[in-house]
C-alpha positions as CSV (number, residue, x, y, z in Angstrom):
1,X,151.8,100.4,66.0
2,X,149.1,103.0,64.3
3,X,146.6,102.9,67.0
4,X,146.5,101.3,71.2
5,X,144.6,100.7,74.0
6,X,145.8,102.0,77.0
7,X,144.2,100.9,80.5
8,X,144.7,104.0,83.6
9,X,145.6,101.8,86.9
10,X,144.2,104.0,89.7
11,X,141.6,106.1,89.7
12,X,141.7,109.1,92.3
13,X,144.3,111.0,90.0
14,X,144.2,108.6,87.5
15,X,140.6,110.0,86.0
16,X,141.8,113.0,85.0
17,X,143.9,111.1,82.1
18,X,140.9,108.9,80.6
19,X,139.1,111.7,78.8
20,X,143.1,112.8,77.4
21,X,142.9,109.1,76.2
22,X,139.9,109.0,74.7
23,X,140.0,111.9,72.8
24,X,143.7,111.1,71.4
25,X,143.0,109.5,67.7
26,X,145.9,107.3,67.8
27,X,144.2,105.6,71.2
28,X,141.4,103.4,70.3
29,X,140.0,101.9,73.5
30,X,140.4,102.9,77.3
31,X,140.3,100.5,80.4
32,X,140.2,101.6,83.8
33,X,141.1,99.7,86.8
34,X,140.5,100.1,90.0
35,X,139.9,97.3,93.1
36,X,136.5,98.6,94.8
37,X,134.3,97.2,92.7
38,X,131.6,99.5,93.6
39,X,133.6,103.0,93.1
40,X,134.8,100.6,89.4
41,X,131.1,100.7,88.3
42,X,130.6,104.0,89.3
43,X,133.7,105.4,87.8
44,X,133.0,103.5,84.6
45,X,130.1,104.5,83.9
46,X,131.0,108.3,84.6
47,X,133.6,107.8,81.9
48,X,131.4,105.5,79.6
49,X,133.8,102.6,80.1
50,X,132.8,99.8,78.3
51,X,132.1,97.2,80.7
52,X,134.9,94.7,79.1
53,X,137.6,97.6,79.8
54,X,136.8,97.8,83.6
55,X,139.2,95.8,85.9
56,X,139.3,95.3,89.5
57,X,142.7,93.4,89.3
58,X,146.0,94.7,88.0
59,X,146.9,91.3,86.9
60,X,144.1,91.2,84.7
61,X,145.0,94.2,83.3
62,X,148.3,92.7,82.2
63,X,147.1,89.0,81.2
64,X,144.8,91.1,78.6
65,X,145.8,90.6,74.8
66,X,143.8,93.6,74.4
67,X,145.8,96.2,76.3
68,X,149.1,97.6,74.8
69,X,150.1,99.9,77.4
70,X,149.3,101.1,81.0
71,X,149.2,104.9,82.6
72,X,149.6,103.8,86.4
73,X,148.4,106.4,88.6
74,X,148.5,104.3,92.1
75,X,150.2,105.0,95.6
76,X,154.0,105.4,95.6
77,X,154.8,102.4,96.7
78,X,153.7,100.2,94.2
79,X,155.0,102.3,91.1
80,X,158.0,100.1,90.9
81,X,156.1,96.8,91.6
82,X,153.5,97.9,89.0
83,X,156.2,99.0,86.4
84,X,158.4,95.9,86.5
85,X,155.3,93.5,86.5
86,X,153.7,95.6,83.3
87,X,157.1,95.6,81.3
88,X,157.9,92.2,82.0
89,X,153.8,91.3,80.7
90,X,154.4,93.4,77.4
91,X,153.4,96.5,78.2
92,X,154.6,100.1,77.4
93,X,154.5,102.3,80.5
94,X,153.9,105.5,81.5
95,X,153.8,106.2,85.6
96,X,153.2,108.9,87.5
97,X,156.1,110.4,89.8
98,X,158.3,109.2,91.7
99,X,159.8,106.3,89.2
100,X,160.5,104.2,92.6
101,X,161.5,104.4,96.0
102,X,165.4,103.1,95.8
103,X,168.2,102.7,93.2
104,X,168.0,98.9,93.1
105,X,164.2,99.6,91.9
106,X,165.5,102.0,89.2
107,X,168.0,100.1,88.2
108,X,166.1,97.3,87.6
109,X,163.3,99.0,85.9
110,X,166.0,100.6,83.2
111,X,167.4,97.2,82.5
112,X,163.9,95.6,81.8
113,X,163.5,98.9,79.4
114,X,166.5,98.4,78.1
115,X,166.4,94.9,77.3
116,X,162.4,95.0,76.3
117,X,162.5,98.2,74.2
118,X,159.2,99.3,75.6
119,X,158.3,102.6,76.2
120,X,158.7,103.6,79.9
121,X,158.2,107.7,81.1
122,X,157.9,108.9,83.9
123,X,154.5,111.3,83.8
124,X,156.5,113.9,85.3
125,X,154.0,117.2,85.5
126,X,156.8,120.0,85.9
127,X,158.4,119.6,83.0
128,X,155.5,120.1,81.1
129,X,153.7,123.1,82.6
130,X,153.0,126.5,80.7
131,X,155.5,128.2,82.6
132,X,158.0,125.6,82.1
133,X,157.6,125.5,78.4
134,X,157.7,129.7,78.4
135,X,161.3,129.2,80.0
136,X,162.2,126.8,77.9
137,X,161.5,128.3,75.1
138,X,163.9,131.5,76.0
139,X,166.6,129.2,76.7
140,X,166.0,127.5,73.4
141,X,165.7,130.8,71.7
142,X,168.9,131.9,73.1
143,X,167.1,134.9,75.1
144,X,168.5,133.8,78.4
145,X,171.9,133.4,77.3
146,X,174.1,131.2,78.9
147,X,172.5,129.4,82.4
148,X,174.6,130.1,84.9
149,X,172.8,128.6,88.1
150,X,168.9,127.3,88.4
151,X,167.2,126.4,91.7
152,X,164.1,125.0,92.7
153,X,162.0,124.2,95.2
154,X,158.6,121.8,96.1
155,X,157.0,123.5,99.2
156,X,153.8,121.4,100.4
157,X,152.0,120.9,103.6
158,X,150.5,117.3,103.9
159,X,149.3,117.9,106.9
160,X,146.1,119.2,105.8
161,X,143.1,116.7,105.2
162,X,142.4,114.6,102.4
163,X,145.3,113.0,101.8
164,X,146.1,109.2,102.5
165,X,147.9,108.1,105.7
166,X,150.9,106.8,104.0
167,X,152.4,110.4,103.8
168,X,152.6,110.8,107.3
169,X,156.5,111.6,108.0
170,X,157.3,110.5,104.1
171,X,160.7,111.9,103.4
172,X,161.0,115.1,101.9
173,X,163.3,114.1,98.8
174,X,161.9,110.5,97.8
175,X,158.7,112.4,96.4
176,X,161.5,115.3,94.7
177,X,160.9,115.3,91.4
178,X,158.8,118.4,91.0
179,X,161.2,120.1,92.5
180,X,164.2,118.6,90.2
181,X,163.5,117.6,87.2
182,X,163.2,121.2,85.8
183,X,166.5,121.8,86.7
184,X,168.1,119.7,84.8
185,X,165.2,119.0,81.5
186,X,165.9,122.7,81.0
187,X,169.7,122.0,80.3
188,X,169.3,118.3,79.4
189,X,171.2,117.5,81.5
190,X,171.9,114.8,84.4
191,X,172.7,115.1,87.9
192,X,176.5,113.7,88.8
193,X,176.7,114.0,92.5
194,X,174.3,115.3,95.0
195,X,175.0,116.7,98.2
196,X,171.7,116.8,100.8
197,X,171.0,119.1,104.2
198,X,168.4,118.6,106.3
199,X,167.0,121.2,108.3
200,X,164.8,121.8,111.4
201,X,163.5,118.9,113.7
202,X,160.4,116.9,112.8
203,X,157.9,115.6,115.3
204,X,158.5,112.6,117.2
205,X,154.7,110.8,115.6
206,X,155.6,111.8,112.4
207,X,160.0,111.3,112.0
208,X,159.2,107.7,113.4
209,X,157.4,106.2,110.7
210,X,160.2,106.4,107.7
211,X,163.1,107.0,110.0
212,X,163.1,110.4,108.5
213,X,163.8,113.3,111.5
214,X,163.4,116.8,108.8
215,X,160.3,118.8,107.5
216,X,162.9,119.9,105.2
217,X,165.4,119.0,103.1
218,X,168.0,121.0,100.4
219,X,169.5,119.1,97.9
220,X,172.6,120.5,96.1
221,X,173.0,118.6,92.4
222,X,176.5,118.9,90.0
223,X,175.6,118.7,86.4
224,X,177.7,116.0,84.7
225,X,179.5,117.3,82.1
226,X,178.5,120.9,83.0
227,X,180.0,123.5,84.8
228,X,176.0,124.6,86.0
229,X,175.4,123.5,89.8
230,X,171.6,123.6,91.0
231,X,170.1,123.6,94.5
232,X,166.8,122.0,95.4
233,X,164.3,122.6,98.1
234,X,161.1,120.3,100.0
235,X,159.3,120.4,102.7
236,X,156.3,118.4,103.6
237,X,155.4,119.1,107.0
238,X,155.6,121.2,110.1
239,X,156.7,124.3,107.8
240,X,154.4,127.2,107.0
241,X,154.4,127.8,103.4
242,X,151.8,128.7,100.4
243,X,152.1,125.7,98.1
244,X,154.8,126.4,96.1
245,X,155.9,124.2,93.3
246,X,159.1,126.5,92.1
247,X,161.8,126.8,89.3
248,X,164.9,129.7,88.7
249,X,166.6,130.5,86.0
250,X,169.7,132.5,85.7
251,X,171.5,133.5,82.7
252,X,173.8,135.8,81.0
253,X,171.0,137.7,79.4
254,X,167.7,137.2,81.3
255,X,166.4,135.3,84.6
256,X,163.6,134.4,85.6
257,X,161.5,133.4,89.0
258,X,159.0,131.8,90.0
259,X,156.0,134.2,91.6
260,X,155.9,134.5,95.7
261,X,152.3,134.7,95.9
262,X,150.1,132.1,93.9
263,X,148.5,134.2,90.6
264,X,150.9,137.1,91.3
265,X,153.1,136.8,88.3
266,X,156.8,135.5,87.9
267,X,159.3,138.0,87.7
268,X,161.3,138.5,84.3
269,X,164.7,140.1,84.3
270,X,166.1,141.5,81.2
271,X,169.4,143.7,82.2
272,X,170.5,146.1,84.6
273,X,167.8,146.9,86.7
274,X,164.7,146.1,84.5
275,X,162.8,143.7,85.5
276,X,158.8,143.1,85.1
277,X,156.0,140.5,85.9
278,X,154.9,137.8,83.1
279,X,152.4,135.2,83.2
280,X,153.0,131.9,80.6
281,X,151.1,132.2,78.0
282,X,148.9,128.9,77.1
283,X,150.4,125.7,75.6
284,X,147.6,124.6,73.5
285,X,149.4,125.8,70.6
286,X,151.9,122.6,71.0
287,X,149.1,120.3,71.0
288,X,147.2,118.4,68.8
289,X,143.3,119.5,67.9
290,X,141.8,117.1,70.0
291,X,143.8,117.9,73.2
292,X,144.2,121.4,72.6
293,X,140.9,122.5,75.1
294,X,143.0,120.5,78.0
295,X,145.5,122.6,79.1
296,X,142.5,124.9,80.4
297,X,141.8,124.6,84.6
298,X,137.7,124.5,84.1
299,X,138.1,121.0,82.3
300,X,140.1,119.2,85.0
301,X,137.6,116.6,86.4
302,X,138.1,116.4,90.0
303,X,138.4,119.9,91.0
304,X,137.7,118.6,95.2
305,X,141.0,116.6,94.5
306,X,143.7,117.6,97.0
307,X,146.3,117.7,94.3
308,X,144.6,120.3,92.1
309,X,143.8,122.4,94.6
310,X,147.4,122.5,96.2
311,X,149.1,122.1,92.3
312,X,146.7,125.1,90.6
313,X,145.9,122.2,88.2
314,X,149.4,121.3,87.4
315,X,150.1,123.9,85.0
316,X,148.1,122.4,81.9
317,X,150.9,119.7,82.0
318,X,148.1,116.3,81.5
319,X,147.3,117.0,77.7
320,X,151.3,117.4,77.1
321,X,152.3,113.9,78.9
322,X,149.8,111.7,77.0
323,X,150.6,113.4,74.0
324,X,154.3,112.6,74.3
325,X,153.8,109.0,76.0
326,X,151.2,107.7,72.9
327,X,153.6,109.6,70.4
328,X,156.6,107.6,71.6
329,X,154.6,104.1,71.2
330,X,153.4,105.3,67.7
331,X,156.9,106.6,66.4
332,X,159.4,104.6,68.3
333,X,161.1,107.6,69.7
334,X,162.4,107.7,72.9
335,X,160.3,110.2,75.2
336,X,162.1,113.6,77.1
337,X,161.3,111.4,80.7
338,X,162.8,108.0,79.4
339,X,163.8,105.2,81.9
340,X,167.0,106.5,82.0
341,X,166.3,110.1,82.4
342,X,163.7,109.7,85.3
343,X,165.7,107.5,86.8
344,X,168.9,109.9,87.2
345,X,165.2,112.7,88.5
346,X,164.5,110.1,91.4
347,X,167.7,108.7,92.1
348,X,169.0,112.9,92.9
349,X,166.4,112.7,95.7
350,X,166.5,109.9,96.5
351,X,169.8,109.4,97.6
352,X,169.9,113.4,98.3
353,X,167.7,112.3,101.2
354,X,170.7,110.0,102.1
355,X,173.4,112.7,102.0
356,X,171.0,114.4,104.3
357,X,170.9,111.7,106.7
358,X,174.2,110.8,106.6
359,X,175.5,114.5,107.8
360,X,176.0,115.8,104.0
361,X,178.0,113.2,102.3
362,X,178.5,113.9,98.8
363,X,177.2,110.6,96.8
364,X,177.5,110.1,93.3
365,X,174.9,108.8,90.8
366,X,174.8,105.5,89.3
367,X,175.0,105.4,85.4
368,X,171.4,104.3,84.2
């Protein structure tokens, strides 16, 4: 396949991702879709949408000969819905975090993968953020040595306005993979067994509506085939935090970590006692032409979105995941955040959420 179309299902996040489409020479049209027919228009027009690429029904979307793949950017619970539905119409998918919300859902969305040869990824944000790419290169490069440990941690208060009522009392660790995926894409490697602590006492209004009783939750992961362990950290509620969307790295020769204070620096640490603030440099360098202006914060679209605000923009990360998700269609190559891979990301929170509940049981993973 030489060139696509690709329609973006949902479009509160979702627009941030058409102009990356558009501008990519290997897509050829964008569609949109989006059920308020009014808020479609206005969208579409905003975006200069032709007005046979606007949908107000997902099935449409997938009944279209036209459409090759879909980028669905919709509310949690329907990415596994949307996902299974797409592959089984045809489609190559990319979807925004979390894969789905249990391990029969994952399960079932590798097989369909597996069995279609689609493209599915997981738009996972962390893993492709400047300073995720500045650590990975060191480890790459050899400059951190060995990895002895990495931790990580997704720090968030939902309470504040502007975000929809289905994250009231939503369990820390089923929306985790910000906080665990760069733990292990930084070793490729995948989670064995998890072991999952909750901590502190959630409000009555809020613990009710998922059966969920913690603001917070840590999640201790066992590389498979590894002798690196990693510990996770999320909170959602009732905890006063900065927004903090976190990775560590230690190794033989360097470490690094994450900055305390948003736009204070990480801290680098080279030996001994020496030890210095760095900021990532820009990632446009790993882009192509068109994209390359992307990575920057003043381009992002929606700058009263909730998510930007909190996320600082997500780290320049959109340009880098529709690069990789059209370059997998194009080339046949499997993408970094494959079905199996982001299903062994969710299923560590997901059912580190269950250790948590059940008293810190250690439960292993399910092959994918």
């Amino acid at each position: 396949m030489s060139r696509l179309n690709v329609a973006v299902v949902g479009m509160n996040f979702g627009k941030e991702f058409v102009k990356l489409y558009q501008h990519h020479p290997d897509a050829d049209g964008v569609a949109i879709c989006r059920r308020d027919a009014a808020a479609l228009k206005e969208d579409g027009d905003a975006l200069d949408i032709p007005e046979a690429l606007r949908f107000t029904d997902f099935a449409d979307v997938l009944a279209s000969d036209e459409i090759d793949a879909v980028h669905i950017v919709t509310p949690i619970s329907s990415h596994a819905d949307y996902t299974i539905r797409a592959l089984r119409a045809g489609k190559h998918v990319a979807c925004t975090v979390p894969m789905g919300l249990s391990i029969e859902e994952l399960k079932e969305i590798c097989a369909l993968q597996k069995e279609s040869g689609l493209v599915y990824m997981m738009m996972e944000t962390a893993v492709y953020t400047r300073e995720f790419l500045y650590v990975k290169n060191l480890a790459e490069s050899g400059q951190l040595g060995k990895i002895q440990f990495v931790r990580g941690s997704h720090m968030q208060n939902m309470g504040l306005e502007g975000w929809p009522e289905y994250w009231l009392g939503f369990p820390p660790f089923w929306y985790g993979t910000h906080a665990i995926s760069p733990l292990l894409v930084i070793g490729g490697w995948k989670s064995d067994y998890v072991i999952g602590h909750g901590s502190g006492t959630l409000s009555e209004d809020l613990a009710r509506r998922y059966g969920s009783p913690f603001p917070v939750e840590t999640v201790t992961l066992r590389m498979k085939d590894s002798d690196v362990a990693a510990e996770a950290t999320r909170s959602l509620y009732e905890t006063v935090r900065q927004y903090r969307e976190s990775f560590d790295v230690y190794g033989t020769k360097m470490a690094y970590e994450w900055e305390q204070i948003a736009e204070e620096g990480a801290a680098l640490f080279e030996g001994g006692e020496e030890a210095r603030r760095v900021f990532a440099p820009d990632t446009d360098d790993l882009l192509i032409a068109p994209l390359k202006p992307f990575t920057k914060k003043e381009v992002i679209l929606n700058k009263d979105n909730v998510s930007f605000l909190q996320g600082a923009g997500h780290g320049g990360s959109h340009p880098h995941l529709v690069q990789a998700f059209v370059k997998s269609i194009v080339s046949g190559e499997a993408p970094l955040l494959d079905a199996s891979m982001s299903a062994n990301i969710t299923a560590a929170g997901i059912l580190g959420h269950e250790s948590a509940l059940r008293g810190g049981e250690r439960i292993a993973l399910p092959e994918f």
